[in-house]
ROSE-883160 format. One line per 3 residues: number of its first residue (from 1); their letters; for each residue y, x, z of C-alpha. Coordinates in nm, 2 decimals. Example, Ala and Ser with C-alpha at 12.3 -4.5 7.8 and 13.67 -1.06 7.14 Angstrom:
% residues 2
1	AS	-0.45:1.23:0.78; -0.11:1.37:0.71
END
This chain:
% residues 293
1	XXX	5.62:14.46:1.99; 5.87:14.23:1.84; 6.09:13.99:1.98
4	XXX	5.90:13.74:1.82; 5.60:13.86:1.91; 5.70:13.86:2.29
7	XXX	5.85:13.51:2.26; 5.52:13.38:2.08; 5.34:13.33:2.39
10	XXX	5.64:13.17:2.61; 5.70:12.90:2.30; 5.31:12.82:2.28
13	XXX	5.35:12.67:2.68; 5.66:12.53:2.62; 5.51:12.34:2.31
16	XXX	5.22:12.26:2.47; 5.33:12.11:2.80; 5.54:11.90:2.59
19	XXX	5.24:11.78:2.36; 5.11:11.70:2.68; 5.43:11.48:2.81
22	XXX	5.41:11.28:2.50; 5.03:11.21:2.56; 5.08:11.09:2.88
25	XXX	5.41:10.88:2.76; 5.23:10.80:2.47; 4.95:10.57:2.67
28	XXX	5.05:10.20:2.75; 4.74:10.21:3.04; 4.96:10.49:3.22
31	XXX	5.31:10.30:3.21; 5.10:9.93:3.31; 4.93:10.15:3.54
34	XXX	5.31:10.29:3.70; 5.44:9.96:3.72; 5.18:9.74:3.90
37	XXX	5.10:10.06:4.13; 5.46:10.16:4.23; 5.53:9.77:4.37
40	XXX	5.22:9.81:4.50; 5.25:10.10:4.71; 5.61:9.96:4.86
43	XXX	5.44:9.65:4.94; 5.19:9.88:5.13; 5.41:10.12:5.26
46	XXX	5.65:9.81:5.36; 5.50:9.77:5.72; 5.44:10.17:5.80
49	XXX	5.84:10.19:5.77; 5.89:9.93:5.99; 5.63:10.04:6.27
52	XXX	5.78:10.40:6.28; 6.14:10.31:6.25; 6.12:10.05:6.53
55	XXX	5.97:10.32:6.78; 6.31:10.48:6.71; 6.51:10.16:6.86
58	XXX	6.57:9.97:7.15; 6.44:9.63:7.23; 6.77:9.52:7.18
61	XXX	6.78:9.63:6.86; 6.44:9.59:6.72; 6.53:9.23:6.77
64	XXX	6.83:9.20:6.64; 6.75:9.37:6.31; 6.38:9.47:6.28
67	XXX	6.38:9.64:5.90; 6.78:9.80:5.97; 6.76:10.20:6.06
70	XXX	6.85:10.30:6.42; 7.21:10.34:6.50; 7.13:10.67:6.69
73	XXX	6.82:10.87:6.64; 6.63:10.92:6.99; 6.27:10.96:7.11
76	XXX	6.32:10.76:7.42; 6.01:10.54:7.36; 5.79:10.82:7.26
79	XXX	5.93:11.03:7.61; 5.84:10.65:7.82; 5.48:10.59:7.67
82	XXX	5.37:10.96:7.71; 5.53:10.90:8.09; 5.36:10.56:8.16
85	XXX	5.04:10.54:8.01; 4.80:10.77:7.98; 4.75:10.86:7.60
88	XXX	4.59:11.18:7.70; 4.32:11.03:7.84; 4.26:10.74:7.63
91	XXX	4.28:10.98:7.31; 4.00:11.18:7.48; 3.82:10.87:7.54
94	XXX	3.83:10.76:7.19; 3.75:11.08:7.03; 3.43:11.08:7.26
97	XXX	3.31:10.78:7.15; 3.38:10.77:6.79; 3.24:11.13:6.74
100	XXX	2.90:11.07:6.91; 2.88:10.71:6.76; 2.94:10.85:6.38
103	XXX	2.68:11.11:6.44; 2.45:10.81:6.57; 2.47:10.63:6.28
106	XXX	2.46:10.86:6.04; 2.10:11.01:6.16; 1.98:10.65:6.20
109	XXX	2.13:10.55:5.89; 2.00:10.82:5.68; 1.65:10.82:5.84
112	XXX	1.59:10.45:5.79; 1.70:10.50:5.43; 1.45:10.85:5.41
115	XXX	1.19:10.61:5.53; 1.20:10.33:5.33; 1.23:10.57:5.02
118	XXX	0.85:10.76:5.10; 0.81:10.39:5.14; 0.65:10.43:5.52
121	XXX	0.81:10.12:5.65; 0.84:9.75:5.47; 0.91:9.59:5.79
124	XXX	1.20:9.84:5.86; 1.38:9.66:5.55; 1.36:9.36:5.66
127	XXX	1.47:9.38:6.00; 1.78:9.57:5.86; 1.85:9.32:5.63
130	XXX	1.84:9.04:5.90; 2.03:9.27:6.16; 2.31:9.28:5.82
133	XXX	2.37:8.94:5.83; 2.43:8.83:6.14; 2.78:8.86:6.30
136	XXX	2.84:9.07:6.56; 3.03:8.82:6.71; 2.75:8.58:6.79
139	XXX	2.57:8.87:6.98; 2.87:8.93:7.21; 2.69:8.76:7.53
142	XXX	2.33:8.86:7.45; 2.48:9.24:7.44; 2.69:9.19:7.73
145	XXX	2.41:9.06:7.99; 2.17:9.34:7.79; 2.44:9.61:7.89
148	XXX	2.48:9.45:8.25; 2.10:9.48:8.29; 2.12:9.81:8.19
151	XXX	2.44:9.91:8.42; 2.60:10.00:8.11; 2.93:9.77:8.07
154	XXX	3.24:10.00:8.14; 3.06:10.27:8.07; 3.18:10.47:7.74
157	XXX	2.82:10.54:7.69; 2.78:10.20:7.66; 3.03:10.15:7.44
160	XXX	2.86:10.40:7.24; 2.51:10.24:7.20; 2.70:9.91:7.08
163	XXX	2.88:10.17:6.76; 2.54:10.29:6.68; 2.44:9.93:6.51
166	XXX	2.67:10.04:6.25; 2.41:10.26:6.16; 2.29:9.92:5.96
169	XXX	2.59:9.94:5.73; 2.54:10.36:5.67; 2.17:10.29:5.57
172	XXX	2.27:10.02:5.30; 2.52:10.30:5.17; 2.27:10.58:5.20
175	XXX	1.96:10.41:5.05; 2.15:10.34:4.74; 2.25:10.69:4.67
178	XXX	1.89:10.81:4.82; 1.70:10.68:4.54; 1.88:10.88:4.26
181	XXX	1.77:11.19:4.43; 1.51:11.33:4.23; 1.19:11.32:4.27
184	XXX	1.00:11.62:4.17; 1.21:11.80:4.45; 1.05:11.58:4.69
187	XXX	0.71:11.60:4.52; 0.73:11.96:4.53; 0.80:11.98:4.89
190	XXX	0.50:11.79:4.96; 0.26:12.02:4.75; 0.38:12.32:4.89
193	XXX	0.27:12.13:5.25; 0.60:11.98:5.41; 0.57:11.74:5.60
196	XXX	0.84:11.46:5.63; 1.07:11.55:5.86; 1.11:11.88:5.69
199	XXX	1.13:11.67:5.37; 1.37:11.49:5.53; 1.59:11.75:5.74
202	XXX	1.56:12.02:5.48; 1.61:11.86:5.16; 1.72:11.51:5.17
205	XXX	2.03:11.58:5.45; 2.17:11.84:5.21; 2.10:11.67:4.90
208	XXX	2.30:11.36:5.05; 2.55:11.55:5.23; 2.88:11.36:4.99
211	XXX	2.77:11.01:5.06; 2.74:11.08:5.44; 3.08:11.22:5.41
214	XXX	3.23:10.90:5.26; 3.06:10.62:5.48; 3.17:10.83:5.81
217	XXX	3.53:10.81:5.69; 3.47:10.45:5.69; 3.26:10.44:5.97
220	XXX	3.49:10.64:6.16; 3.83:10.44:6.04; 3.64:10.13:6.21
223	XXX	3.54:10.25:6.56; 3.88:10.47:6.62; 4.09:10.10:6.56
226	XXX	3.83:9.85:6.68; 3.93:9.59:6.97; 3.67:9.38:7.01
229	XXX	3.44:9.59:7.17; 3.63:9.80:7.39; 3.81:9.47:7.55
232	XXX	3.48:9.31:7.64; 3.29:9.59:7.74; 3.58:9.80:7.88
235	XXX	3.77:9.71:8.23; 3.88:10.08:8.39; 4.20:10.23:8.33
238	XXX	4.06:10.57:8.28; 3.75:10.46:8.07; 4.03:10.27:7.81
241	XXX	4.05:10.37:7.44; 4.34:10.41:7.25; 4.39:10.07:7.11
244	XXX	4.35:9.92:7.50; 4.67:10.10:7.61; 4.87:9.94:7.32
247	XXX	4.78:9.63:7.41; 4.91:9.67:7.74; 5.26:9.68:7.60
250	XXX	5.21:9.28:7.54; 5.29:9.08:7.84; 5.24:8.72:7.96
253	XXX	5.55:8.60:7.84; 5.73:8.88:7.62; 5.61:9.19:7.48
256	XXX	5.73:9.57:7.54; 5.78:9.56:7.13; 5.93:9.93:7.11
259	XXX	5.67:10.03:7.34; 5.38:9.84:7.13; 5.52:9.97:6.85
262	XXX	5.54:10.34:6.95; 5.18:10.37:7.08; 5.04:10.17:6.73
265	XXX	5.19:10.49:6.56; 5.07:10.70:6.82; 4.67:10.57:6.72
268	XXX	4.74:10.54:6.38; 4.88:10.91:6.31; 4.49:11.08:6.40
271	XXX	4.31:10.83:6.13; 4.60:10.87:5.86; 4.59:11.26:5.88
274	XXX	4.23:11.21:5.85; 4.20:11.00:5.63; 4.44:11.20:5.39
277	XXX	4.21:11.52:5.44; 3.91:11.32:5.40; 4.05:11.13:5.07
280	XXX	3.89:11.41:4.82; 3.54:11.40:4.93; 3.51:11.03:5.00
283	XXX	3.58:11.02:4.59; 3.36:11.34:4.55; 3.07:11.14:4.70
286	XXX	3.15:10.79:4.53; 3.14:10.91:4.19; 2.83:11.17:4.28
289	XXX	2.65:10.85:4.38; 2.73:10.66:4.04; 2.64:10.95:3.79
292	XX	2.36:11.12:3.93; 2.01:10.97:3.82
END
C-alpha cells in the first residue's frame, strides 16, 4: 500500500468533518438560534449561581454583596443545617410521598384514559373535565374538614391521597397519546378473547410506556417542590417534607438567609439530577406522541 493510499482514508474524515463545520456555520437559524439561547440560558442560570454561592457565605456577607464570590471557601452552612434540622428525615418523607403519589396517578390516569377510549364511561369525561377546572385552592377547606373526618390531616398518607387528584392532569396527557395507538392491536386482543383489563395491563401500559415517562417527570417535579399542601395538611416535625424545613430558616422578623439558602440547594439537587437523567425520554415520549398515528 502506498502512502497515498494509507493517507486516503485519514483526508476523507478530515474533509468531511469540515464540510460538516461549514454546514452548520453556513445556517443563519443555527447562529439566531446561539444568540437568543446563550443570553437565555445566563438569564436562567443567573439565580442557580446565586443560590449555591450564597450557601458558601456568611450572613454577613450574603448581605453585604449577594452576587460577589465568597472570600474563603467553607461548608459551614451545609455542616449547621445537616446539624439542626433533620434533612434525613424530611428527604425520606418526601421521597415516600412523591413515589406512591406518581404511581397513583399514573394508574388512575392511564385507566381513566383506557376507559374513555373502549368508550365505557361518558360520564367519566365529564367529571374530569369539571374536576380540571376548578382550582385547587378553592377546595382547600372542603379537603381539610374531609381529611379531619377521616383522621387523615398530618398524616403523610394523607398527604398522599390529596397528590393523587393530579391523576386528572396525567389522564388529559395520556388520553391524547392513547388514541393514536392502533387499533387493530386492540381489536385483535379482543377476538382472541381478552378481556379489558388484560387489554389494558397487557397492551395499552406497554404501548404507552414514553408518555407515562414524561408526565411523571412533571408530575413528580410538582409534588417533590410543592408548599401548599404540606403547610396546611402538615404540623409534626418528623411528618415534614423537604420544602417545610427550608421554610423554617425564615423567622418573624429576619431570616436565616445562608441557612434558607443552603437547604433550597439541598431540595433542589434530587429533582435537577433527575430531571437531567430523565431529560432524554421526556423528548423520546413527546415526539412519539406527535408522529405516531
Amino acid at each position: 500500500m502506498s502512502v497515498r493510499e494509507a493517507a486516503a482514508p485519514a483526508a476523507s474524515v478530515s474533509s468531511t468533518k469540515v464540510r460538516r463545520r461549514e454546514r452548520v456555520l453556513s445556517r443563519p437559524g443555527a447562529i439566531v438560534t446561539s444568540l437568543v439561547m446563550i443570553p437565555l440560558a445566563v438569564l436562567v442560570g443567573l439565580p442557580f449561581y446565586y443560590l449555591v454561592i450564597n450557601t458558601l457565605k456568611t450572613q454577613a456577607e450574603t448581605t453585604a454583596s449577594p452576587l460577589a464570590l465568597p472570600t474563603t471557601f467553607n461548608l459551614d452552612n451545609y455542616i449547621r443545617v445537616f446539624t439542626e434540622v433533620p434533612v434525613a428525615q424530611a428527604f425520606l418523607n418526601t421521597l415516600y410521598v412523591t413515589v406512591v403519589s406518581i404511581l397513583l396517578m399514573l394508574l388512575i390516569g392511564s385507566m381513566a384514559a383506557f376507559s374513555v377510549i373502549m368508550r365505557t364511561s361518558r360520564l367519566m369525561v365529564v367529571l374530569l373535565v369539571i374536576a380540571f377546572l376548578v382550582p385547587g385552592q378553592v377546595t382547600l377547606i372542603p379537603l381539610y374538614r374531609l381529611l379531619s373526618d377521616a383522621r387523615l390531616v398530618d398524616t403523610l398518607e394523607g398527604l398522599i391521597i390529596l397528590y393523587s387528584a393530579g391523576a386528572v392532569f396525567c389522564y388529559f396527557l395520556i388520553v391524547g397519546y392513547m388514541r393514536t395507538l392502533p387499533g387493530e392491536v386492540i381489536e385483535a386482543a379482543r377476538i382472541d378473547g381478552a378481556g379489558p383489563w388484560q387489554i389494558y395491563w397487557r397492551i395499552a401500559l406497554p404501548l404507552i410506556r414514553p408518555i407515562l415517562v414524561t408526565v411523571g417527570v412533571f408530575q413528580t417535579m410538582w409534588v417533590w417542590n410543592d408548599f401548599l399542601l404540606p403547610v396546611v395538611f402538615i404540623s409534626s416535625t418528623e411528618k415534614q417534607t423537604l420544602v417545610l424545613q427550608t421554610y423554617k430558616a425564615v423567622g418573624e422578623f429576619t431570616t436565616d438567609w445562608p441557612m434558607f439558602l443552603t437547604l433550597s440547594v439541598i431540595v433542589l439537587i434530587p429533582m435537577v439530577i433527575f430531571f437531567l437523567a430523565m431529560q432524554r425520554h421526556i423528548v423520546r415520549g413527546l415526539i412519539a406522541g406527535s408522529v405516531k398515528g
